[in-house]
PyMOL Python script that loads the backbone (N, CA, C, O; Angstrom):
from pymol import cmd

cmd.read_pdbstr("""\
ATOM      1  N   UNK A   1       0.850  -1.187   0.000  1.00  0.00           N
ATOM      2  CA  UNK A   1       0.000   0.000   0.000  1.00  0.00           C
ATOM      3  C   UNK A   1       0.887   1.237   0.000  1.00  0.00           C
ATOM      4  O   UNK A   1       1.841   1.140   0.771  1.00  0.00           O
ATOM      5  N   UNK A   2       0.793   2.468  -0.735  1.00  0.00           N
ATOM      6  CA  UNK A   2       0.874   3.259  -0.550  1.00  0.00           C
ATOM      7  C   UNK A   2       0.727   4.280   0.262  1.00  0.00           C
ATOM      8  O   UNK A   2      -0.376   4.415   0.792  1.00  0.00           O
ATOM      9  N   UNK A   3       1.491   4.966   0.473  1.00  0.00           N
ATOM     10  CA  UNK A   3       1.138   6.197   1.538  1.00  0.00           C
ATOM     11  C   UNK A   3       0.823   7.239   0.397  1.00  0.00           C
ATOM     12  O   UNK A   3       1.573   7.496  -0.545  1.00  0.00           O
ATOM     13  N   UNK A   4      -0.481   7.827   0.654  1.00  0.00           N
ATOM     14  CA  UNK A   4      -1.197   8.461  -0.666  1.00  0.00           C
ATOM     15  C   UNK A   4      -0.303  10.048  -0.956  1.00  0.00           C
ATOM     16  O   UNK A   4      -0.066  10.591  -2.035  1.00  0.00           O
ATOM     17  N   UNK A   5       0.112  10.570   0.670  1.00  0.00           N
ATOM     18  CA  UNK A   5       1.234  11.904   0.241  1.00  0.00           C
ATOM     19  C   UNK A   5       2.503  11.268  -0.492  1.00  0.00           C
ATOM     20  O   UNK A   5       2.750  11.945  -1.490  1.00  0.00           O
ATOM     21  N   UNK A   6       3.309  10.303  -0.358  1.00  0.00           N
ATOM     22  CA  UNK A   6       4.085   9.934  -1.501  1.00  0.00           C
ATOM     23  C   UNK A   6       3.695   9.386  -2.646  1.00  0.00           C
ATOM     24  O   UNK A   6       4.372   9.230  -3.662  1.00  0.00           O
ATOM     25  N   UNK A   7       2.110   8.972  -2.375  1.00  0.00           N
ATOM     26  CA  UNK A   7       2.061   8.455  -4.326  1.00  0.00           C
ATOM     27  C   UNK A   7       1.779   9.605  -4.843  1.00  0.00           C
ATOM     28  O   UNK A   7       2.255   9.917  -5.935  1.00  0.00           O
ATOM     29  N   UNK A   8       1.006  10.384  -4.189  1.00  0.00           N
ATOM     30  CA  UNK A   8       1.041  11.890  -5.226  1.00  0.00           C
ATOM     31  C   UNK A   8       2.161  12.510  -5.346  1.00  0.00           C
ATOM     32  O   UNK A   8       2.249  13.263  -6.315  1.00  0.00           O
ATOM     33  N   UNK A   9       3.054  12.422  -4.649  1.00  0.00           N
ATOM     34  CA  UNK A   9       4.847  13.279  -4.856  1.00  0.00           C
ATOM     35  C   UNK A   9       5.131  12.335  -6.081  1.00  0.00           C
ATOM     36  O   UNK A   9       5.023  12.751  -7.234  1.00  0.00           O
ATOM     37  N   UNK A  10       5.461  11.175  -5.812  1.00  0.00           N
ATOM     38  CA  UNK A  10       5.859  10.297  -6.892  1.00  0.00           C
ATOM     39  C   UNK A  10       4.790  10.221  -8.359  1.00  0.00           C
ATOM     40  O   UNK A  10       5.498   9.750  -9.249  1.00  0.00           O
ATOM     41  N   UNK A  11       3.872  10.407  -8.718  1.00  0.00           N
ATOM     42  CA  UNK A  11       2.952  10.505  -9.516  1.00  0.00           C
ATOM     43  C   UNK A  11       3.411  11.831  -9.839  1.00  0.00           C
ATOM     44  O   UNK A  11       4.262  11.526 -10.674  1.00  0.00           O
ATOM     45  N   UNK A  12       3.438  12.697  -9.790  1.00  0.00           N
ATOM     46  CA  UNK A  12       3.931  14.375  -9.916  1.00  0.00           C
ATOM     47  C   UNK A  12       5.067  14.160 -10.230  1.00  0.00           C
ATOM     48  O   UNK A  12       5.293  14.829 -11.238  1.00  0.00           O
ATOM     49  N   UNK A  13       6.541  13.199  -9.731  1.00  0.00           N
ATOM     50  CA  UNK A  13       7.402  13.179  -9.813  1.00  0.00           C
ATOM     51  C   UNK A  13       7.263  12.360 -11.733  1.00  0.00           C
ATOM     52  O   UNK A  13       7.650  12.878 -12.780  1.00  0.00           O
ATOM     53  N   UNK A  14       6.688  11.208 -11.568  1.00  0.00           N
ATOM     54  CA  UNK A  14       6.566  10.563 -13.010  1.00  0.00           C
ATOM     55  C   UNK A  14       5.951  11.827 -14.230  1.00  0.00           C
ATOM     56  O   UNK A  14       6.333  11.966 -15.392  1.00  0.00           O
ATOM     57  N   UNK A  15       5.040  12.519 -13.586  1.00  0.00           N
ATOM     58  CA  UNK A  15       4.636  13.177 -14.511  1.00  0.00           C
ATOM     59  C   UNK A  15       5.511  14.190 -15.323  1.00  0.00           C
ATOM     60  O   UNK A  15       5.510  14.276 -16.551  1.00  0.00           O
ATOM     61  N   UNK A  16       6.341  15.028 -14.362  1.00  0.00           N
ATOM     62  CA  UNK A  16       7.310  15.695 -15.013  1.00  0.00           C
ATOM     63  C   UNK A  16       8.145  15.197 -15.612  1.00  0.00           C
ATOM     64  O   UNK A  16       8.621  15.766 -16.594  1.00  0.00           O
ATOM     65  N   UNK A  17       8.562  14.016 -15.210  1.00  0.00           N
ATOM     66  CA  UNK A  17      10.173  13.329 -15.909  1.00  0.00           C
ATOM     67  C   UNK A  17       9.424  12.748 -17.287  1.00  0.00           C
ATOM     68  O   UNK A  17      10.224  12.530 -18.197  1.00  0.00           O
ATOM     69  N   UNK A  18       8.258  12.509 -17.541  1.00  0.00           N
ATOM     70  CA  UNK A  18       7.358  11.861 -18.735  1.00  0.00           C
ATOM     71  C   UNK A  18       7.234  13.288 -19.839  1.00  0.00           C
ATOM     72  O   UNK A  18       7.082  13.036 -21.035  1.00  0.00           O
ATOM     73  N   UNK A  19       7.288  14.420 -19.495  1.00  0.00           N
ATOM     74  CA  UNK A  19       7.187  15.568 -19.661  1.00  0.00           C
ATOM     75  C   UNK A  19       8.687  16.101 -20.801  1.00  0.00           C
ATOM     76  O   UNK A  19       8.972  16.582 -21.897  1.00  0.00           O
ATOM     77  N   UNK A  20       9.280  15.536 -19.457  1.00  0.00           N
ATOM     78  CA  UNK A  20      11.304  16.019 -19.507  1.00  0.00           C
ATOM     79  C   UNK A  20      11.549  14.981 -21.177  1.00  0.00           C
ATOM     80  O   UNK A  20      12.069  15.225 -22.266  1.00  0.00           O
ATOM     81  N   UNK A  21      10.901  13.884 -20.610  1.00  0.00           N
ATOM     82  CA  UNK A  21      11.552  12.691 -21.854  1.00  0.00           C
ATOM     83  C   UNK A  21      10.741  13.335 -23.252  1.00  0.00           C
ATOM     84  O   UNK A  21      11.348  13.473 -24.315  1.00  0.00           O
ATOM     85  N   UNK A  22       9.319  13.698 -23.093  1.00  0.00           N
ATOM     86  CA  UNK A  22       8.769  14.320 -24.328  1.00  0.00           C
ATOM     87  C   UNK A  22       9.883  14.934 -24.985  1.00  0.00           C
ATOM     88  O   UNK A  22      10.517  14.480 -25.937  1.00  0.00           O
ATOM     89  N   UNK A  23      10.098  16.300 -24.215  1.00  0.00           N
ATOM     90  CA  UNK A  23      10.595  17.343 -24.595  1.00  0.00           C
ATOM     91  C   UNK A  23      12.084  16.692 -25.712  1.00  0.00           C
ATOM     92  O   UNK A  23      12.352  16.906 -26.894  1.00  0.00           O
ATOM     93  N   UNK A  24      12.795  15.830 -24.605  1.00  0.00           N
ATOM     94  CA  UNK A  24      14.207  14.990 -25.666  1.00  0.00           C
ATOM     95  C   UNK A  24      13.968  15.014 -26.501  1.00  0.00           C
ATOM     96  O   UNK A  24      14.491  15.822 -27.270  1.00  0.00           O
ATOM     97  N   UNK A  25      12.685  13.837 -27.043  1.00  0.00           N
ATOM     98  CA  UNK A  25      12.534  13.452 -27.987  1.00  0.00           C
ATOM     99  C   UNK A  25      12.327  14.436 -29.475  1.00  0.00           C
ATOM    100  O   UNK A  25      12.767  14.386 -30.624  1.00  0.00           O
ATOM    101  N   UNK A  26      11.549  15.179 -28.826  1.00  0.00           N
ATOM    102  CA  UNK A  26      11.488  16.235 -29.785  1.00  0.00           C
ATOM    103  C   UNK A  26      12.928  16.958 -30.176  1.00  0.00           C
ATOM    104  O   UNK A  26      13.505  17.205 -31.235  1.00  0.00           O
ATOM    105  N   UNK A  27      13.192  17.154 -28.858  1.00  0.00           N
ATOM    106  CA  UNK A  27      14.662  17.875 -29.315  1.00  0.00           C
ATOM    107  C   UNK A  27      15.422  17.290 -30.329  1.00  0.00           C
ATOM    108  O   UNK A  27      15.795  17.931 -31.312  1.00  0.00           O
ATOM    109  N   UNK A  28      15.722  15.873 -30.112  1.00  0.00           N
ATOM    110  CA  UNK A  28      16.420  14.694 -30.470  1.00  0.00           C
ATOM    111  C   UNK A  28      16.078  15.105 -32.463  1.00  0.00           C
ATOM    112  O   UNK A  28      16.855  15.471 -33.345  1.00  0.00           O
ATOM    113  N   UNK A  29      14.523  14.800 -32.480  1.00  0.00           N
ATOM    114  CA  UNK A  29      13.789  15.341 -33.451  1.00  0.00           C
ATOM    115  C   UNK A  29      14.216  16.293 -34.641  1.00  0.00           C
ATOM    116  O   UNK A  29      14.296  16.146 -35.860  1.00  0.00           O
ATOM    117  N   UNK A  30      14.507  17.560 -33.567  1.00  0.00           N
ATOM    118  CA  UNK A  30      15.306  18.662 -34.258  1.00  0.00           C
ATOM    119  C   UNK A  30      16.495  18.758 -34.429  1.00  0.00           C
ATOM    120  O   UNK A  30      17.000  19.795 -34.857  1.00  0.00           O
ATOM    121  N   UNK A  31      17.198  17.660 -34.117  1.00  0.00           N
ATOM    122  CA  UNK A  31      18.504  17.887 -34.202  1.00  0.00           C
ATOM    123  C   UNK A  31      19.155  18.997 -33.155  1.00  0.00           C
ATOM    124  O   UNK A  31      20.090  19.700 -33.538  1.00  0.00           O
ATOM    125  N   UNK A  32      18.772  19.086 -32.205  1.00  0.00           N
ATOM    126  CA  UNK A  32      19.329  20.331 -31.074  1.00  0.00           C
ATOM    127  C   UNK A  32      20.662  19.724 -30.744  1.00  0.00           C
ATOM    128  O   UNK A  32      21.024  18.558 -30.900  1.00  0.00           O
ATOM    129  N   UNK A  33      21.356  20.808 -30.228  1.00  0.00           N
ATOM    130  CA  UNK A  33      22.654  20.615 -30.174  1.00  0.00           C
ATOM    131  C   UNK A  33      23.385  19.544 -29.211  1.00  0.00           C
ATOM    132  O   UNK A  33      23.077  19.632 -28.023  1.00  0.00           O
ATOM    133  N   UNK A  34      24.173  18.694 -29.517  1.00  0.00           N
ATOM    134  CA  UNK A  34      24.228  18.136 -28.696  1.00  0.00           C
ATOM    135  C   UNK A  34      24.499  17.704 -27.027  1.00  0.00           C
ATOM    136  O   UNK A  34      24.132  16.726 -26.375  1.00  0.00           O
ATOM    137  N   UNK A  35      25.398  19.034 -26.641  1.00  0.00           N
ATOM    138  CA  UNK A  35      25.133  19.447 -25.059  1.00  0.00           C
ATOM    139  C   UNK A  35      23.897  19.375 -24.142  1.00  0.00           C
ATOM    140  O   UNK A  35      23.661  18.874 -23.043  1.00  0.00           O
ATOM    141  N   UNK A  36      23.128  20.170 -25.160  1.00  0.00           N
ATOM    142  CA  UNK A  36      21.336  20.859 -24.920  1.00  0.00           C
ATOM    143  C   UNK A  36      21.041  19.425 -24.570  1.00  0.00           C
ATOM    144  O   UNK A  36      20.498  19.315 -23.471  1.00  0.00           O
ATOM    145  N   UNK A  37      21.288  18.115 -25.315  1.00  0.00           N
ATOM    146  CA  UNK A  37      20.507  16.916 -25.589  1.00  0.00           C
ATOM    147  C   UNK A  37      20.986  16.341 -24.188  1.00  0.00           C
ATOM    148  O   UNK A  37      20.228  16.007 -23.277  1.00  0.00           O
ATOM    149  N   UNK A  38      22.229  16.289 -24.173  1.00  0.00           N
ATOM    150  CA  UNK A  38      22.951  15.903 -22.858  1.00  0.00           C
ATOM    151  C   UNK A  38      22.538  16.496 -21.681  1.00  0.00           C
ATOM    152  O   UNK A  38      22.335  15.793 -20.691  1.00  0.00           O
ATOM    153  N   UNK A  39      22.420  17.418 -21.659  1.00  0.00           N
ATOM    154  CA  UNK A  39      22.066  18.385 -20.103  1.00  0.00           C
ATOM    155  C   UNK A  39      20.561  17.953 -20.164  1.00  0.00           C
ATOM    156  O   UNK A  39      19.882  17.757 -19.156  1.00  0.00           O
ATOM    157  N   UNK A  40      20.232  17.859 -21.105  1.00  0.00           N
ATOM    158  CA  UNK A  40      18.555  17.099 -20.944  1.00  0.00           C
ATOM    159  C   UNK A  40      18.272  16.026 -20.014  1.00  0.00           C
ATOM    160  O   UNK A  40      17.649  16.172 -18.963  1.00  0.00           O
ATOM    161  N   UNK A  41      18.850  14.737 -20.530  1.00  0.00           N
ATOM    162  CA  UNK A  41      18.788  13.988 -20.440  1.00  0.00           C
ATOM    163  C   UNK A  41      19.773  13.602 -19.154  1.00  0.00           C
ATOM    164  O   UNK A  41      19.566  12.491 -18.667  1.00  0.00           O
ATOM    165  N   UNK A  42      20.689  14.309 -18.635  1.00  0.00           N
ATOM    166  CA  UNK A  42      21.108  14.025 -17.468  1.00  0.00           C
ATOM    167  C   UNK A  42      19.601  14.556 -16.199  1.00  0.00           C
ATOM    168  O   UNK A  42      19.212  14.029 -15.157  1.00  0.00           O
ATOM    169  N   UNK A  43      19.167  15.697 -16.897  1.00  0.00           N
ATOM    170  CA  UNK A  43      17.973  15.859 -15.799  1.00  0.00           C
ATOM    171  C   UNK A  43      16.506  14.836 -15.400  1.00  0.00           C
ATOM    172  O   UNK A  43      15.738  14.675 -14.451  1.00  0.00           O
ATOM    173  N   UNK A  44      16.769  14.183 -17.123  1.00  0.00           N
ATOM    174  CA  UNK A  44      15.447  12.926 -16.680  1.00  0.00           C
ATOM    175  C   UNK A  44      16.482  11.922 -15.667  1.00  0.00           C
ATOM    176  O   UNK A  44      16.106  11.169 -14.768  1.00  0.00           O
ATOM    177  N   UNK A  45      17.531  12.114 -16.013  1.00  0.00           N
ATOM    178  CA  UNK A  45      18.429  11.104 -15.128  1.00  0.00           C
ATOM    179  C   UNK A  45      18.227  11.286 -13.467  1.00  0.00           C
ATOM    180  O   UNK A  45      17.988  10.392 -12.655  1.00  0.00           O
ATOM    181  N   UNK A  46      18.374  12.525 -13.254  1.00  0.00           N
ATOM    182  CA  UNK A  46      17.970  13.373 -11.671  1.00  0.00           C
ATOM    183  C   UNK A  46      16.582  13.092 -11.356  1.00  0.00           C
ATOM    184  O   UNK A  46      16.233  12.640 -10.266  1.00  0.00           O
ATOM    185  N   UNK A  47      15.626  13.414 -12.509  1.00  0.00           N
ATOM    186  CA  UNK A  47      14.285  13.505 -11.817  1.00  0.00           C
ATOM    187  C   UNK A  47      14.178  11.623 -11.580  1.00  0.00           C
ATOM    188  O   UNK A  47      13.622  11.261 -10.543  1.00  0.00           O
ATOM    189  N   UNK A  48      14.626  10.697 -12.390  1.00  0.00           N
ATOM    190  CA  UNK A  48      14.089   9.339 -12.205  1.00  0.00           C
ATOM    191  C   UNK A  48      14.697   8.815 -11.044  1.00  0.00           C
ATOM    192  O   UNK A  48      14.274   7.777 -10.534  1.00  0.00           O
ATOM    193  N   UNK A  49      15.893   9.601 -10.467  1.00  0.00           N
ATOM    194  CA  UNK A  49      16.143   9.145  -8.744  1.00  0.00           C
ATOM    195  C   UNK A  49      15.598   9.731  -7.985  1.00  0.00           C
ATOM    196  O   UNK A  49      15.561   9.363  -6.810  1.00  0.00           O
ATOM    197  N   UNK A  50      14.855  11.101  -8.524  1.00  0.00           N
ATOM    198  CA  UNK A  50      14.286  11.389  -7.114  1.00  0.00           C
ATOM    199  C   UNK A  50      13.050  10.364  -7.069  1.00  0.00           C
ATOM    200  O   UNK A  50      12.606   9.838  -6.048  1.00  0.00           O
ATOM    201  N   UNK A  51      12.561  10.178  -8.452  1.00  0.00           N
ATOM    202  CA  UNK A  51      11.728   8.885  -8.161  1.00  0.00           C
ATOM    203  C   UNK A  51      12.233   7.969  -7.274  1.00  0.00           C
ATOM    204  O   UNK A  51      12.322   7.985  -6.046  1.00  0.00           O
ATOM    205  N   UNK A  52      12.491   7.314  -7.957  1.00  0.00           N
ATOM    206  CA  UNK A  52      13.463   6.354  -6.647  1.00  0.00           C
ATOM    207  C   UNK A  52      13.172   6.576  -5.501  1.00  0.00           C
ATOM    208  O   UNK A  52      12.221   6.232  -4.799  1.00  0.00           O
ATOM    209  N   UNK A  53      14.219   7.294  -5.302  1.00  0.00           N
ATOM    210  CA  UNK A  53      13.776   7.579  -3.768  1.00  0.00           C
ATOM    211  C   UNK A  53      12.249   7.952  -3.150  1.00  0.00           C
ATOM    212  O   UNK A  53      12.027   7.582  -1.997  1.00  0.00           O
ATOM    213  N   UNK A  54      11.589   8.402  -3.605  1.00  0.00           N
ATOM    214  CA  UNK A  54      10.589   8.411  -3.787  1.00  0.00           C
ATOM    215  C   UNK A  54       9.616   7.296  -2.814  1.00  0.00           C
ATOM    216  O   UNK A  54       9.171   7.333  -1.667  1.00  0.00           O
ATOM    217  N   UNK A  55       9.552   6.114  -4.174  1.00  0.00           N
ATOM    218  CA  UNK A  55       9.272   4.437  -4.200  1.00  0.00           C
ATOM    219  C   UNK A  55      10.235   4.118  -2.705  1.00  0.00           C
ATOM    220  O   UNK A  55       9.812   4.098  -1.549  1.00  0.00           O
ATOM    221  N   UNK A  56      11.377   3.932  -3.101  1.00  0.00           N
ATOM    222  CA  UNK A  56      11.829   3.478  -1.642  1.00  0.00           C
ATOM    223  C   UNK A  56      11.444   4.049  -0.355  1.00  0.00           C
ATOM    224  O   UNK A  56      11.291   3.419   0.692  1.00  0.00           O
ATOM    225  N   UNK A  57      11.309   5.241  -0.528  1.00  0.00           N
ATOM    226  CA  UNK A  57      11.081   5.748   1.418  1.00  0.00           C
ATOM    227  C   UNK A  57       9.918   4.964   1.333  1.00  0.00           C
ATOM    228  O   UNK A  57       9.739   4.096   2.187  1.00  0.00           O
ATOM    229  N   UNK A  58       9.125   5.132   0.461  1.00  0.00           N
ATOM    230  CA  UNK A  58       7.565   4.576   0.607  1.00  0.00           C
ATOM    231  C   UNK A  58       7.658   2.727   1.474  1.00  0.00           C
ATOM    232  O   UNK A  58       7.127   2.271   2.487  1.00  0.00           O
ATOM    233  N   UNK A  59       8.724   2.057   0.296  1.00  0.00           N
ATOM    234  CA  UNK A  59       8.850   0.709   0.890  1.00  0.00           C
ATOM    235  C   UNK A  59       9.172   0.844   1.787  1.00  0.00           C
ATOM    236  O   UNK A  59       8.569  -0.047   2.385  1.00  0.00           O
ATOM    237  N   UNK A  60       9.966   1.527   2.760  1.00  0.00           N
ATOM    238  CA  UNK A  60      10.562   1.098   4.014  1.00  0.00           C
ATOM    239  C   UNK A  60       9.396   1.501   4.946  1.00  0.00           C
ATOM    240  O   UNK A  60       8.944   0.792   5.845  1.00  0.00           O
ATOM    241  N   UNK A  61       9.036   2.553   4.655  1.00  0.00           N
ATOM    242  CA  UNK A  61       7.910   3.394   5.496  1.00  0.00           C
ATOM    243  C   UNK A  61       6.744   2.195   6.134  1.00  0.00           C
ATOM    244  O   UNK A  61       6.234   2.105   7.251  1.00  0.00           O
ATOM    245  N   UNK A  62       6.569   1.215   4.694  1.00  0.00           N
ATOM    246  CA  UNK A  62       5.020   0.490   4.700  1.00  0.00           C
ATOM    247  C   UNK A  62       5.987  -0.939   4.776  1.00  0.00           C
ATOM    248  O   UNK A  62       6.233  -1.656   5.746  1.00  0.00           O
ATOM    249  N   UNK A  63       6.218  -0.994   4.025  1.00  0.00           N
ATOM    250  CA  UNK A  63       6.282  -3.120   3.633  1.00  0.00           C
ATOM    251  C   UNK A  63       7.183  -3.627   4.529  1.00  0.00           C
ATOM    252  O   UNK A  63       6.858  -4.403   5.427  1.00  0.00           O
ATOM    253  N   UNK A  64       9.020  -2.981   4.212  1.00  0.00           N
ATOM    254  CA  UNK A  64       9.899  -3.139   5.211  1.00  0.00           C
ATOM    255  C   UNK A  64       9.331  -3.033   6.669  1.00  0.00           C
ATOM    256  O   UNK A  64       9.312  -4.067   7.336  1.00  0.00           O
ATOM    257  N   UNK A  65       8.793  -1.676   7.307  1.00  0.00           N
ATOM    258  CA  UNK A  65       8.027  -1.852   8.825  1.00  0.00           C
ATOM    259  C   UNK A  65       7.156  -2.933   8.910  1.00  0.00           C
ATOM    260  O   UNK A  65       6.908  -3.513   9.967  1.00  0.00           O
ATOM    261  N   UNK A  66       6.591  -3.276   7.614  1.00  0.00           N
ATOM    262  CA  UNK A  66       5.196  -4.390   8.509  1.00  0.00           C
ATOM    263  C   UNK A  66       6.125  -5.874   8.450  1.00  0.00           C
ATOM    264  O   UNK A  66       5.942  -6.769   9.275  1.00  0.00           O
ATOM    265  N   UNK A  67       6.958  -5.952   7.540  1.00  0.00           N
ATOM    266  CA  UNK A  67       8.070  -7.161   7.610  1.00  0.00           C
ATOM    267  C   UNK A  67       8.575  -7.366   8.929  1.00  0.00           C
ATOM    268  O   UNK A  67       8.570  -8.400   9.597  1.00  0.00           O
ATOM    269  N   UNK A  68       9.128  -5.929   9.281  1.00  0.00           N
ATOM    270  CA  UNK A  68      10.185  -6.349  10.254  1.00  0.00           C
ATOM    271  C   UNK A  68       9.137  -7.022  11.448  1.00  0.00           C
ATOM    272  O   UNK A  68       9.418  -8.094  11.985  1.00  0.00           O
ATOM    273  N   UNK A  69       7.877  -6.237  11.791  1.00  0.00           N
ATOM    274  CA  UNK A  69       7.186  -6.304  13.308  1.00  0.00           C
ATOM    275  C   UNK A  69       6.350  -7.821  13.076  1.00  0.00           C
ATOM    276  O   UNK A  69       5.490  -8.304  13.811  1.00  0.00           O
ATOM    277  N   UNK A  70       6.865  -8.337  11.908  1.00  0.00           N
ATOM    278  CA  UNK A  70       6.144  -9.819  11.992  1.00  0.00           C
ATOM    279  C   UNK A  70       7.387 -10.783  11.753  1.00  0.00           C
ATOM    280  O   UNK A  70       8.288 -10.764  10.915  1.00  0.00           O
ATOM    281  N   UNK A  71       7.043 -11.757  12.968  1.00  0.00           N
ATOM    282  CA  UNK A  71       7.824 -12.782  13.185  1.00  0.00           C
ATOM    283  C   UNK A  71       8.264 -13.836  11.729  1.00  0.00           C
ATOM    284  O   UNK A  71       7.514 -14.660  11.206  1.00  0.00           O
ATOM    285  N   UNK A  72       9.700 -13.503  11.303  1.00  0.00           N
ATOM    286  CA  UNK A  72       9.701 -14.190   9.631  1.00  0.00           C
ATOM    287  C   UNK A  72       9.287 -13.407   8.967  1.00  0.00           C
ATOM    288  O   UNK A  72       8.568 -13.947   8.127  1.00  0.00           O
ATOM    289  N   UNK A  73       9.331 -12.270   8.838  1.00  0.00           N
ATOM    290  CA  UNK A  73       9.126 -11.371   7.583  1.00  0.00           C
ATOM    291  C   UNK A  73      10.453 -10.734   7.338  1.00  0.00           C
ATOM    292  O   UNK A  73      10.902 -10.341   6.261  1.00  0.00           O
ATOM    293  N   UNK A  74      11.031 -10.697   8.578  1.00  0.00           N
ATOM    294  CA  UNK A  74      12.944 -10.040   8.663  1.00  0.00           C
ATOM    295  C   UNK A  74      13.501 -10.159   7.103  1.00  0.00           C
ATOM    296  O   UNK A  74      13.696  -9.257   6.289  1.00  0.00           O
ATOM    297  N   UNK A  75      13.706 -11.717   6.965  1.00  0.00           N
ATOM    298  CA  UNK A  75      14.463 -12.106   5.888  1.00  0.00           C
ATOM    299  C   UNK A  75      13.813 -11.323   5.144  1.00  0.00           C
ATOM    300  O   UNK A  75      14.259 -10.180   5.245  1.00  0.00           O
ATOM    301  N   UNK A  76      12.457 -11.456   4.021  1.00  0.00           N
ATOM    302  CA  UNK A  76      12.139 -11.213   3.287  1.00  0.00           C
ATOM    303  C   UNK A  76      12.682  -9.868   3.168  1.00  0.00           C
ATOM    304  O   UNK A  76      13.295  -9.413   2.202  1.00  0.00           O
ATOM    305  N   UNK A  77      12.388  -9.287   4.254  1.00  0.00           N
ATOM    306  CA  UNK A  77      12.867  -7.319   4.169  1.00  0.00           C
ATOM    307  C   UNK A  77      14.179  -7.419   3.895  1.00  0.00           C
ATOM    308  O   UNK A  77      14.584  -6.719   2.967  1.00  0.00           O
ATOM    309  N   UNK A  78      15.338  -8.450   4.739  1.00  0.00           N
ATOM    310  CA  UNK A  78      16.335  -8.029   4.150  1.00  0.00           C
ATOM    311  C   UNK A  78      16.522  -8.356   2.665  1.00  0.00           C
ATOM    312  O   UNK A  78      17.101  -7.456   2.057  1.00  0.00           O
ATOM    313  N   UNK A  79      16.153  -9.494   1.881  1.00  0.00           N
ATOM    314  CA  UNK A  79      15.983 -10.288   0.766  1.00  0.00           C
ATOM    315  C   UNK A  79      15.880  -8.726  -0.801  1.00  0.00           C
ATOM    316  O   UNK A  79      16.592  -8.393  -1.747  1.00  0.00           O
ATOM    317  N   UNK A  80      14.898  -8.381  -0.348  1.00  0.00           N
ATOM    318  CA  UNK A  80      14.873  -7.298  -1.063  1.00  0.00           C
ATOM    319  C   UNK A  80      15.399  -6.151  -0.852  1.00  0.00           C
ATOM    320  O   UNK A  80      15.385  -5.382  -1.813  1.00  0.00           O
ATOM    321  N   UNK A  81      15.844  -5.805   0.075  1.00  0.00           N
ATOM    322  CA  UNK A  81      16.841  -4.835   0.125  1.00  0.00           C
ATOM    323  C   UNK A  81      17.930  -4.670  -0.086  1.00  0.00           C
ATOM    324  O   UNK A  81      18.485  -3.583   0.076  1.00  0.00           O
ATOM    325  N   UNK A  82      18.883  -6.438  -0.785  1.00  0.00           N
ATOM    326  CA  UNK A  82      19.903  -6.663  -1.203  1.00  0.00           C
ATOM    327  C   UNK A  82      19.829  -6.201  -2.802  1.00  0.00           C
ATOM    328  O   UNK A  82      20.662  -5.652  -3.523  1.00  0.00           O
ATOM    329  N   UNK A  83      18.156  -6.769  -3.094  1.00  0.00           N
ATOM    330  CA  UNK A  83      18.010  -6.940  -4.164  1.00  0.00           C
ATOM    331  C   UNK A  83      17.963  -5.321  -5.301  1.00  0.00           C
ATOM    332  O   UNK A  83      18.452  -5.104  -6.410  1.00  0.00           O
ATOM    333  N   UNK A  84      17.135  -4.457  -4.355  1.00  0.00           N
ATOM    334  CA  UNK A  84      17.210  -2.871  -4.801  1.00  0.00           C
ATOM    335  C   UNK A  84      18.608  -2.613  -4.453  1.00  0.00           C
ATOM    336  O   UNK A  84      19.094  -1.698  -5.118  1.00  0.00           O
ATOM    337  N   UNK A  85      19.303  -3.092  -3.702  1.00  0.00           N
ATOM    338  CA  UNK A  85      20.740  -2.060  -3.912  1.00  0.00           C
ATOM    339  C   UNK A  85      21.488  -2.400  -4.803  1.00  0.00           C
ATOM    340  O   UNK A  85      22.049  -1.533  -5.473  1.00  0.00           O
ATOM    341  N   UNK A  86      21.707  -3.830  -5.061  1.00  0.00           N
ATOM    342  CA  UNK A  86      22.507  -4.683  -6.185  1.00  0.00           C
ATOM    343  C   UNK A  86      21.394  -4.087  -7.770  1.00  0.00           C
ATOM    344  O   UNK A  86      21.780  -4.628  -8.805  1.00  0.00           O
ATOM    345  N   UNK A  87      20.759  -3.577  -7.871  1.00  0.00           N
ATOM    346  CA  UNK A  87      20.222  -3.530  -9.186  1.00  0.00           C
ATOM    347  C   UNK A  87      20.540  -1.642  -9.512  1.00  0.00           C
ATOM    348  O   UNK A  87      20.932  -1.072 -10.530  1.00  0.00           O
ATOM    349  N   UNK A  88      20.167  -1.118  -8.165  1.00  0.00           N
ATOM    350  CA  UNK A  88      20.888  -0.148  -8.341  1.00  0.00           C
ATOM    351  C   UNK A  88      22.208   0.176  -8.943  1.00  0.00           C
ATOM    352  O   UNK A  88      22.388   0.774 -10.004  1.00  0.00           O
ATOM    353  N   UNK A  89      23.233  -0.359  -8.019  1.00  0.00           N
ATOM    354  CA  UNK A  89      24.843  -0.422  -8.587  1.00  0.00           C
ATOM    355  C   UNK A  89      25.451  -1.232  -9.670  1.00  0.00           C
ATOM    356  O   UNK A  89      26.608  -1.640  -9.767  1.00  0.00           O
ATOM    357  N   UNK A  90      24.476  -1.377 -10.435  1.00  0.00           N
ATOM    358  CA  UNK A  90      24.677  -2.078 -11.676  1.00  0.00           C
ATOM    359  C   UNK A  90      24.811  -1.588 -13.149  1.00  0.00           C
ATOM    360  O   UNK A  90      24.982  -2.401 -14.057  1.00  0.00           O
TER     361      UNK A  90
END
""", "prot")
cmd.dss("prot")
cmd.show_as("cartoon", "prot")
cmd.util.cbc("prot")
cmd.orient("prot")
């Protein structure tokens, strides 16, 4: 479940970076210069971690807490938390 003040940050957050990627494409489109294209696209790069982060506080906030306070849910919390950091640094 969601915590509905971060799905609307994160929903707001998707919306702009969906926005940011339009805009590339078009650029891309026009042939804009290639810096312009770069500094672009490093910012969908910024806005899709603040996503991230985003999604994650949310998991720890909800799934990770209800994992940990139930007997045998530990692993699982840690299980995936290996799993988002290793996919991260990849």
């Amino acid at each position: 479940m969601l915590d509905q003040k971060l799905k609307q940050r994160a929903i707001h957050r998707a919306k702009i970076t969906r926005g940011q990627l339009d805009g590339l494409i078009k650029a891309i489109e026009n042939e804009t210069y290639c810096t312009e294209l770069l500094g672009q696209s490093l910012s969908i790069q910024r806005s899709l971690k603040s996503l991230d982060a985003f999604l994650l506080e949310n998991h720890l906030r909800t799934h990770v807490k209800h994992q940990m306070q139930n007997k045998g849910g530990e692993e699982k919390a840690v299980q995936e938390l290996i799993k988002v950091y290793t996919l991260s640094n990849k």
